[in-house]
N, C-alpha and C positions, 0 to 999 in steps of 0.2 A: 676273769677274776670277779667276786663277788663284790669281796668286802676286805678291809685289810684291817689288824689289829695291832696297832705301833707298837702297846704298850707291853707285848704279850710276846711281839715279835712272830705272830702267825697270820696266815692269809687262807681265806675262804675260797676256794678255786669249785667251778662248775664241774660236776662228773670226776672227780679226782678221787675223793679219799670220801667213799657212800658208806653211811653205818645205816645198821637198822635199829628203829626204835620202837618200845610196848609201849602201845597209846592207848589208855582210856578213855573209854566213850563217854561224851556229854553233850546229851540231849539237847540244852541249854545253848550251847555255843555252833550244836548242830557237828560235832565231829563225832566221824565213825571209830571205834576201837578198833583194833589189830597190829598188824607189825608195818610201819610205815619207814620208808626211806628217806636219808635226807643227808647234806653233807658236812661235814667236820673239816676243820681246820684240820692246818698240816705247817709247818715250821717253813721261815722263810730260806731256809737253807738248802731247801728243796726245792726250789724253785728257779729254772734258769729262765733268760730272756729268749726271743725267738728270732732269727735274721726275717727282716722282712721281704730280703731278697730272692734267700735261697729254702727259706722255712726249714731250716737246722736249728737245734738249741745251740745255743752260744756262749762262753762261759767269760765272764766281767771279773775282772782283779781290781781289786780296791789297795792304793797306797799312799803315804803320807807322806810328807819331803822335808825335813827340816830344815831349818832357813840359819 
């Protein structure tokens, strides 16, 4: 995982969800133009944890108890 964005409720995960983007070229900052790769967010919904035992995704229930 990259980055995560609480407010937004999305998380930047490495190699997941790759867009392609049109980049202009500028000399000035020394980038090249063309069509460049790079990743996007993806909703935290989609996201499961990993067992560290058996490397299976694993699926977390969240509940509330009232008192």
């Amino acid at each position: 995982m990259l980055r995560v964005y609480p407010d937004t409720g999305r998380l930047l995960v490495e190699h997941v969800h790759v867009v392609k983007k049109h980049v202009k070229e500028n000399p000035q900052r020394r980038v090249k133009g063309g069509i460049a790769e790079q990743e996007a967010t993806i909703n935290r919904s989609n996201v499961m944890l990993v067992c560290p035992s058996c490397n299976q995704p694993t699926r977390v229930a969240h509940s509330l108890k009232a008192m």
